[in-house]
BALOBA-1460 file (C-alpha; in Angstrom, 3 decimals):
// residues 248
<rec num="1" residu="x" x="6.131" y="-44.216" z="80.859"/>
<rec num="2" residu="x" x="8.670" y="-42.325" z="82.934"/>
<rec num="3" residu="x" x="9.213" y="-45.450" z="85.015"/>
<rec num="4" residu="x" x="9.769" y="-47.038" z="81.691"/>
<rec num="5" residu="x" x="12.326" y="-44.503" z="80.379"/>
<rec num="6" residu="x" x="14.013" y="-44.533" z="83.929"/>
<rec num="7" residu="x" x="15.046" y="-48.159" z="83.469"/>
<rec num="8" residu="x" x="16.078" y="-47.752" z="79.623"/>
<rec num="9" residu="x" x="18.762" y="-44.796" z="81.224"/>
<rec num="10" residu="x" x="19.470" y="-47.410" z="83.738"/>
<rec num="11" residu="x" x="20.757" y="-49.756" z="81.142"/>
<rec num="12" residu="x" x="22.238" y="-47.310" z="78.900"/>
<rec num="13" residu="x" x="24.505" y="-45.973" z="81.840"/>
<rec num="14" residu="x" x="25.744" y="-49.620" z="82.551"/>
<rec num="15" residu="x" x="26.610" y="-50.127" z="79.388"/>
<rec num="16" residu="x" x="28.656" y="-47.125" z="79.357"/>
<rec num="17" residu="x" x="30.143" y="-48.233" z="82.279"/>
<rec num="18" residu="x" x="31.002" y="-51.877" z="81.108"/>
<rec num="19" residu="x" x="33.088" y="-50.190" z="77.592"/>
<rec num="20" residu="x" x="34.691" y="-47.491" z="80.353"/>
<rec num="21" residu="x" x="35.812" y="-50.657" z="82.205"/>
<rec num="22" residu="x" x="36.813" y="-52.936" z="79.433"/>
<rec num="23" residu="x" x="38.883" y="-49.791" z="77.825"/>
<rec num="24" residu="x" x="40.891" y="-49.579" z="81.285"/>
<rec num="25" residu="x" x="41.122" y="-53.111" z="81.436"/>
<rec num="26" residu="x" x="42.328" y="-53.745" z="78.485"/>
<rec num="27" residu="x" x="45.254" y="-50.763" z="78.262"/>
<rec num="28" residu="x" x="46.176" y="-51.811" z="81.834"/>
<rec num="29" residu="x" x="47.018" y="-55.398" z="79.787"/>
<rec num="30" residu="x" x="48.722" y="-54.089" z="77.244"/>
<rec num="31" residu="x" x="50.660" y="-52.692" z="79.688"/>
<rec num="32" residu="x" x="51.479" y="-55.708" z="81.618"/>
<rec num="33" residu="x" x="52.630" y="-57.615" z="78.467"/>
<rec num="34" residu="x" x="55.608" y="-56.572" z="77.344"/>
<rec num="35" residu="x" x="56.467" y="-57.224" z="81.064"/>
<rec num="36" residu="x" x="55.198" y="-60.633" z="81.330"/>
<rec num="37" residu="x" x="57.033" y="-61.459" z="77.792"/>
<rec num="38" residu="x" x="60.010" y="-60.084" z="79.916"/>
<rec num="39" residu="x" x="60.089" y="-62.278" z="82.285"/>
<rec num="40" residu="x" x="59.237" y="-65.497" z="80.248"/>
<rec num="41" residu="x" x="62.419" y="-64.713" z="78.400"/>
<rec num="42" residu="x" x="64.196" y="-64.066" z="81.884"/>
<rec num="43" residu="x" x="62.677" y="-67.647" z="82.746"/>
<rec num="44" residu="x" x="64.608" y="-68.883" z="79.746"/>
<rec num="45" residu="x" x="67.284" y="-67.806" z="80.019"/>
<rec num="46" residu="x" x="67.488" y="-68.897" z="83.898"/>
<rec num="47" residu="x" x="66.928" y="-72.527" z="82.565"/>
<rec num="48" residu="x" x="69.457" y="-72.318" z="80.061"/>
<rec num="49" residu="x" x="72.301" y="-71.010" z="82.228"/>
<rec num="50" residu="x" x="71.410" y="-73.452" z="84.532"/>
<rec num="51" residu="x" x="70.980" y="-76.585" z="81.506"/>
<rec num="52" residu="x" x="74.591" y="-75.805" z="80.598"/>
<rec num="53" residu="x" x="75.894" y="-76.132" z="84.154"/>
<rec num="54" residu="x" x="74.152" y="-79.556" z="84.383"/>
<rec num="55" residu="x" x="75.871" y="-80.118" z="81.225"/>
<rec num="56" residu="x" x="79.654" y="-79.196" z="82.455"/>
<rec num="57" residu="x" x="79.340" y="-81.642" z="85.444"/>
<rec num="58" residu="x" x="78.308" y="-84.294" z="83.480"/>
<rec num="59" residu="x" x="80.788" y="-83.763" z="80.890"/>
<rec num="60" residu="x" x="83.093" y="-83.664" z="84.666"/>
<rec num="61" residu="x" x="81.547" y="-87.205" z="85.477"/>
<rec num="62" residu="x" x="81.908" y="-88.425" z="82.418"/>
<rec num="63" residu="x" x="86.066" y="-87.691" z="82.225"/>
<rec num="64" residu="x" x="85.812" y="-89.466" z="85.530"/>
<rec num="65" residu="x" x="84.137" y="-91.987" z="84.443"/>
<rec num="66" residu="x" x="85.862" y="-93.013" z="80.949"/>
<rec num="67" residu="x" x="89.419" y="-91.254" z="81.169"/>
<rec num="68" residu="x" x="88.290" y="-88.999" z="78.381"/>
<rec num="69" residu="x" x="85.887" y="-86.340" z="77.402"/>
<rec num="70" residu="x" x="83.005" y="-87.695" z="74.957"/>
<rec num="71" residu="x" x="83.045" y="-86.604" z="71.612"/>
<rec num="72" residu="x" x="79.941" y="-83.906" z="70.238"/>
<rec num="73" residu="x" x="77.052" y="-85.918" z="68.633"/>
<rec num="74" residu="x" x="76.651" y="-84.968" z="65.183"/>
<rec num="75" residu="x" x="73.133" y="-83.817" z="63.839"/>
<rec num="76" residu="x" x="71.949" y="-87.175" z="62.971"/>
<rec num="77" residu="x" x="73.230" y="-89.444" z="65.518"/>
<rec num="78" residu="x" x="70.536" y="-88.854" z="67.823"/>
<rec num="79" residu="x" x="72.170" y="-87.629" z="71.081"/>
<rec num="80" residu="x" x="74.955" y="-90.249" z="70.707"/>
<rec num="81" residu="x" x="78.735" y="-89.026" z="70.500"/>
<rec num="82" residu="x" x="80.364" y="-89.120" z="67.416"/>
<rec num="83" residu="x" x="82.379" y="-91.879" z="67.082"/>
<rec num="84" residu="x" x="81.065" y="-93.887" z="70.180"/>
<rec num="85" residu="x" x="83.833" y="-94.546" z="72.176"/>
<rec num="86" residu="x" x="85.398" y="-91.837" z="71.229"/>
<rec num="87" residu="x" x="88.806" y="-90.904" z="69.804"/>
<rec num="88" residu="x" x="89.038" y="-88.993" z="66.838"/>
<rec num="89" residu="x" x="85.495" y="-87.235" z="66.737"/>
<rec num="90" residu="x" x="83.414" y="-86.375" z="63.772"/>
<rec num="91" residu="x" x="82.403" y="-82.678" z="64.401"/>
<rec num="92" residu="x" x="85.565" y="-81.578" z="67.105"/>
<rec num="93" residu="x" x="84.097" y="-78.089" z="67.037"/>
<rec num="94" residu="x" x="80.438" y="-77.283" z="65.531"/>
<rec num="95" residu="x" x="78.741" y="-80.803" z="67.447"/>
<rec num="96" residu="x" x="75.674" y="-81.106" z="69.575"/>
<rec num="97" residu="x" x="75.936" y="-82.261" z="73.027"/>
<rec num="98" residu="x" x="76.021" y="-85.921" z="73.347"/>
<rec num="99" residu="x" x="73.048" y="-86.297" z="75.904"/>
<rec num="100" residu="x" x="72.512" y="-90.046" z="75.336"/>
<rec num="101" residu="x" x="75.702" y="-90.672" z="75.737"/>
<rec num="102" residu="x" x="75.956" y="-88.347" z="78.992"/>
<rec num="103" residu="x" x="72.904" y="-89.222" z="80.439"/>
<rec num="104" residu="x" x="70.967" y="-86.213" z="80.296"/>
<rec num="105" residu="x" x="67.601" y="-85.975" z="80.694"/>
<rec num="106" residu="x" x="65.918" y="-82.793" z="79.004"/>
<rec num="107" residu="x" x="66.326" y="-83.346" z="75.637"/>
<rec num="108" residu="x" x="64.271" y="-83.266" z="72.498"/>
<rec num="109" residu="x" x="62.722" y="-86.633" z="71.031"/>
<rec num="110" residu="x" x="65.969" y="-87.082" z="68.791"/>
<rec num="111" residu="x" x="67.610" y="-87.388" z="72.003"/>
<rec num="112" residu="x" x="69.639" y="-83.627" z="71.720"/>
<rec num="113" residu="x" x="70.074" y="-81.809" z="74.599"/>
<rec num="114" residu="x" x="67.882" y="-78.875" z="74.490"/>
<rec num="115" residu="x" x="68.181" y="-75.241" z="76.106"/>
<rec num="116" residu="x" x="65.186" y="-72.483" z="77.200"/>
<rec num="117" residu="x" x="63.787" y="-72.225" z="73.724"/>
<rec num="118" residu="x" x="63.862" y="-76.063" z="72.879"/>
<rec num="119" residu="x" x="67.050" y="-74.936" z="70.726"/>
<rec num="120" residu="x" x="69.615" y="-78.164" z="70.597"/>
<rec num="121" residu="x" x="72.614" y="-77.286" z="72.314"/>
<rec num="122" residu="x" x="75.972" y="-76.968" z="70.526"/>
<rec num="123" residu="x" x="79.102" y="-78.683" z="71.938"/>
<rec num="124" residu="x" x="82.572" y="-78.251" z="71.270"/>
<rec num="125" residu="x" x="86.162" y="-79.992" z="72.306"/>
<rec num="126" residu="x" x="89.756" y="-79.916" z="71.860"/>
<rec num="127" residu="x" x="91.612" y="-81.898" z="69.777"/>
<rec num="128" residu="x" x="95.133" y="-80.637" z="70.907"/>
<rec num="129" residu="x" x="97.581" y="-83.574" z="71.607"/>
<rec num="130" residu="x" x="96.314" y="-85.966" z="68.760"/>
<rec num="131" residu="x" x="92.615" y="-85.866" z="70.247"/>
<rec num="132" residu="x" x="93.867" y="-86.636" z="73.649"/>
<rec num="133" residu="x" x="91.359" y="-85.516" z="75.490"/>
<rec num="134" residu="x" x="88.617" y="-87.663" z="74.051"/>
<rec num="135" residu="x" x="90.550" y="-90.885" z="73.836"/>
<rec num="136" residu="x" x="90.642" y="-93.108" z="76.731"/>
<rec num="137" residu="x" x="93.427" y="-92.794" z="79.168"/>
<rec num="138" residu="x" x="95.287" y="-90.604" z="76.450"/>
<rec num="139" residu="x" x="95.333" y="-88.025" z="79.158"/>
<rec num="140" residu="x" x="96.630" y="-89.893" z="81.817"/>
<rec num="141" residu="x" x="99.170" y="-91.593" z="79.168"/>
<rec num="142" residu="x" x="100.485" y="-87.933" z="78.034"/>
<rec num="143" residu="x" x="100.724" y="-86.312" z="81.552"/>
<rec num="144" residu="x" x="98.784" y="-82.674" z="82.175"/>
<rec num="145" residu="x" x="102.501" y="-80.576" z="81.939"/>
<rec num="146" residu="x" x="102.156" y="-81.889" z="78.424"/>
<rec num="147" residu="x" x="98.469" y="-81.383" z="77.428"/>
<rec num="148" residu="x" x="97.844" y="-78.071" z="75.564"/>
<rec num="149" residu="x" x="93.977" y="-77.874" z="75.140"/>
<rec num="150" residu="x" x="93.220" y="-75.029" z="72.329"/>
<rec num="151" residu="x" x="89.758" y="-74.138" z="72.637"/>
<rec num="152" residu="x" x="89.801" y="-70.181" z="72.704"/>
<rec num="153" residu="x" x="86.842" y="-67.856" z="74.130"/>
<rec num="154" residu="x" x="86.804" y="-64.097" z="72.286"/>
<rec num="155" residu="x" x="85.007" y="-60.737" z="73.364"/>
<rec num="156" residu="x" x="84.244" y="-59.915" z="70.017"/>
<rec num="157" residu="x" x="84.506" y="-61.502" z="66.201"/>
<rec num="158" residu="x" x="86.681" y="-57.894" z="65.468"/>
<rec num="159" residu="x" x="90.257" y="-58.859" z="65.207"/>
<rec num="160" residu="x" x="89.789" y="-62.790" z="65.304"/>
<rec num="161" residu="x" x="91.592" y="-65.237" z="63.380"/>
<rec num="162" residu="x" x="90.665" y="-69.246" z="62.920"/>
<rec num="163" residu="x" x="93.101" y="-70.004" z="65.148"/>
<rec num="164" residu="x" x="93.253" y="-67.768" z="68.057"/>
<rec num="165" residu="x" x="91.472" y="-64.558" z="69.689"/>
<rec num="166" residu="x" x="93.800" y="-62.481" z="67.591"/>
<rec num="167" residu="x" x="93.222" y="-58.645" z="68.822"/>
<rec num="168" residu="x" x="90.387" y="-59.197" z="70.440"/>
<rec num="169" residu="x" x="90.636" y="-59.759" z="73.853"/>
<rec num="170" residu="x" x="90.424" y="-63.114" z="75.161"/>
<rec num="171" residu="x" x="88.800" y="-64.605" z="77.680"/>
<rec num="172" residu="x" x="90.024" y="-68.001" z="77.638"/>
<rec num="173" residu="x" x="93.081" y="-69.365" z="75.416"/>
<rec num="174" residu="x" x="93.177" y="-73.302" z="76.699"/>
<rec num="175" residu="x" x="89.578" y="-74.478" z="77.094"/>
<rec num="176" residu="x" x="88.986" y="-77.795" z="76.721"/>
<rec num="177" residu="x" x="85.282" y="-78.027" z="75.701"/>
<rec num="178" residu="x" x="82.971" y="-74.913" z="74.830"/>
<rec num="179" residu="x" x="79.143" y="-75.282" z="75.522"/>
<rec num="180" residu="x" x="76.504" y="-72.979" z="74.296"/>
<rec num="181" residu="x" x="73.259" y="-72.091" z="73.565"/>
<rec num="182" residu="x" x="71.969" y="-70.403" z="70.692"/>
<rec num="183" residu="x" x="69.709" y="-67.846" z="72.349"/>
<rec num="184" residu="x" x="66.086" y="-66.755" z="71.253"/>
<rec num="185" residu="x" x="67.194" y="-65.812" z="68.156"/>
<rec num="186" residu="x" x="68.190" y="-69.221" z="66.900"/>
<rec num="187" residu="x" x="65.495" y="-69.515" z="64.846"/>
<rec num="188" residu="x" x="65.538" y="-66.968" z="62.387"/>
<rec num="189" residu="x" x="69.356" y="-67.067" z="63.278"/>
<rec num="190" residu="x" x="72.021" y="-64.389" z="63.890"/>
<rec num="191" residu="x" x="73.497" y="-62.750" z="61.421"/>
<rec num="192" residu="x" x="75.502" y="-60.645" z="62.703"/>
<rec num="193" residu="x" x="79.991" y="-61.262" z="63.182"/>
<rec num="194" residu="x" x="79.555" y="-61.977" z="66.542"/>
<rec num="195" residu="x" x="76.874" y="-64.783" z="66.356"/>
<rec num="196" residu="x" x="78.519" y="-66.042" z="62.940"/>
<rec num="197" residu="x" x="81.684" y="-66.840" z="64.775"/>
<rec num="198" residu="x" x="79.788" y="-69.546" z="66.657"/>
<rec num="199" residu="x" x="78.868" y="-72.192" z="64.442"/>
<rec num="200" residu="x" x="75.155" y="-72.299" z="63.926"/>
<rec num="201" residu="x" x="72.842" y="-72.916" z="61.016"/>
<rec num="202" residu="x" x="73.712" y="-69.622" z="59.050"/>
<rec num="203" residu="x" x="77.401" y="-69.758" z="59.777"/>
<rec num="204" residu="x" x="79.943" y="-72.232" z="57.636"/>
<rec num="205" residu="x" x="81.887" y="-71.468" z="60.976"/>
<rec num="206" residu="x" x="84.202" y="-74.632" z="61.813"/>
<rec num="207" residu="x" x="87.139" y="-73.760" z="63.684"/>
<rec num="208" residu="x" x="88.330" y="-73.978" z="67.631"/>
<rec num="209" residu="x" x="87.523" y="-70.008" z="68.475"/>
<rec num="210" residu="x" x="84.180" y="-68.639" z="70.110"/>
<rec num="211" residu="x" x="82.354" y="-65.358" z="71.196"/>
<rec num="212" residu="x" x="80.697" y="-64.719" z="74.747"/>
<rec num="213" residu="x" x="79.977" y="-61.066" z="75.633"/>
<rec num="214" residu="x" x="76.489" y="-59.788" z="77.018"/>
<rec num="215" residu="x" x="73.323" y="-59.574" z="74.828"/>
<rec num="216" residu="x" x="72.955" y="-56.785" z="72.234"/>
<rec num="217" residu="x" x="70.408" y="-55.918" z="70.076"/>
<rec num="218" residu="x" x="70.851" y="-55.554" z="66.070"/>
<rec num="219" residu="x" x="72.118" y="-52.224" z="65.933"/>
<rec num="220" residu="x" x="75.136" y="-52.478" z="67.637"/>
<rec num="221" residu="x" x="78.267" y="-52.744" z="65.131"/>
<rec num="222" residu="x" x="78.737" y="-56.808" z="65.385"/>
<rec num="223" residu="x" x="74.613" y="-57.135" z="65.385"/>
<rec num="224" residu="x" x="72.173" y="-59.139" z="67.330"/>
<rec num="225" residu="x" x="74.354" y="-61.042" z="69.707"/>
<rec num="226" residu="x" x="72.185" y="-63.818" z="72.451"/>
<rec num="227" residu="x" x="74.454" y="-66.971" z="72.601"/>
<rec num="228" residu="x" x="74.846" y="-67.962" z="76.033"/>
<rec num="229" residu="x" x="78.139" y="-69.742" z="76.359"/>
<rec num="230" residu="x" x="80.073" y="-71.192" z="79.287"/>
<rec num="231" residu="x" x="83.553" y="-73.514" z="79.015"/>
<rec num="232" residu="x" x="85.560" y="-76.238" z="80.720"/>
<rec num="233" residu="x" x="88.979" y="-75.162" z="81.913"/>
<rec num="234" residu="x" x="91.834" y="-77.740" z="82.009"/>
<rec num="235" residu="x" x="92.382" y="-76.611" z="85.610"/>
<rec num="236" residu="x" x="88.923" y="-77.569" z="86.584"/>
<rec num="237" residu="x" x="88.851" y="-81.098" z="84.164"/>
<rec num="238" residu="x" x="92.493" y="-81.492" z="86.131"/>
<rec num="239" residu="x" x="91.654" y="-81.257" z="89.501"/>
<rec num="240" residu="x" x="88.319" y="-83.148" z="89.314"/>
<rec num="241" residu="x" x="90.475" y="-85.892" z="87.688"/>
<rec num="242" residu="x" x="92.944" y="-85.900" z="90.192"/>
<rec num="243" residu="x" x="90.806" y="-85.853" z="92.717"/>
<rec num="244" residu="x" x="89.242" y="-89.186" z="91.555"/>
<rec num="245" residu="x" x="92.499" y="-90.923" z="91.154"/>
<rec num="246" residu="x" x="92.427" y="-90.559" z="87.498"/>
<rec num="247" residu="x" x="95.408" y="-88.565" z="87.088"/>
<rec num="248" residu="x" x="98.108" y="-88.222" z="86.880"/>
């Protein structure tokens, strides 16, 4: 009997132990999540600063290539610029990227170029000097002390206007194409000024001026801000350009 009860006590103990264990286990976990779900995000946002680079030198080869910049594809031409061939395009400043048409690689199976979160990447371009810049030879026709690309980068939505930075400050006033990402948040969509003044699915946004300052959460007075966006500078396009013997 007491050899019995022993063995009982035996089992009873272990099972203690295995719910001691699986407690400690299981808040050590809950700690490690919110820092694994950090770095996923981190992850994403590595491969989406690094997508839109990939992007920029194509859209640099492509110039090369063609005399122009391509035009943004539009949401239902399946990765393909819009017009092909360029000119005129059909969505100058709330496109997608063209990735057919550039060549790119990771995209989604419409053929958009796609960032971190499998988000299609938005595209925009200049249409200073009669759409110059995305009709072939134009630029080299016109001369670069002539061409006035009007693409304009902003801190902030406060003090904007559709046409320029306004009294925000500005951190670029001649860019010739804007490329960006819509963040994380692209699904349920910013709200706030910031993230409105980049055309995305909430925003009736359509003119040539966009927003790039560091994330911020909802609170902060122009709301949830995660766009990632990067830009093409006419001194860059130039000297690649020259460089190749396509201008002047």
């Amino acid at each position: 009997m007491s050899k019995h009860n022993f063995h009982l006590g035996q089992m009873g103990f272990s099972l203690l132990e295995m719910a001691v264990v699986l407690t400690i286990v299981g808040v050590l976990l809950a700690g490690l999540l919110p820092t694994l779900s950090s770095q996923v995000e981190q992850r994403r946002t590595s491969e989406t600063n690094k997508q839109l680079e990939e992007i920029r030198q194509a859209l640099l080869g492509f110039a090369i290539s063609n005399g122009r910049l391509p035009c943004p594809a539009t949401s239902t031409s399946n990765g393909v610029e819009g017009p092909s061939g360029g000119g005129a395009c059909t969505n100058s400043f709330n496109g997608f990227v063209p990735a057919v048409t550039l060549g790119l690689s990771n995209t989604d199976p419409q053929g958009f170029a796609i960032d971190g979160w499998s988000n299609r990447i938005r595209y925009a371009v200049t249409t200073a000097n009669s759409n110059a810049f995305t009709t072939s030879n134009a630029m080299s026709s016109i001369g670069m002390g002539t061409l006035t690309p009007n693409l304009y980068v902003c801190a902030s939505a406060t003090g904007i206007t559709a046409n320029n930075c306004g009294t925000s400050t500005s951190l670029a006033t001649n860019a010739v194409a804007v490329i960006y990402s819509l963040g994380k948040n692209r699904a349920t969509g910013g709200a706030g000024a910031d993230e409105l003044a980049n055309p995305n699915p909430n925003s009736t946004n359509n003119d040539r001026v966009f927003i790039s300052h560091d994330p911020s959460p909802s609170g902060t007075a122009n709301g949830e801000f995660d766009d990632i966006v990067t830009w093409l500078s006419p001194n860059t396009l130039f000297n690649r350009m020259v460089a190749a013997g396509k201008l002047p």
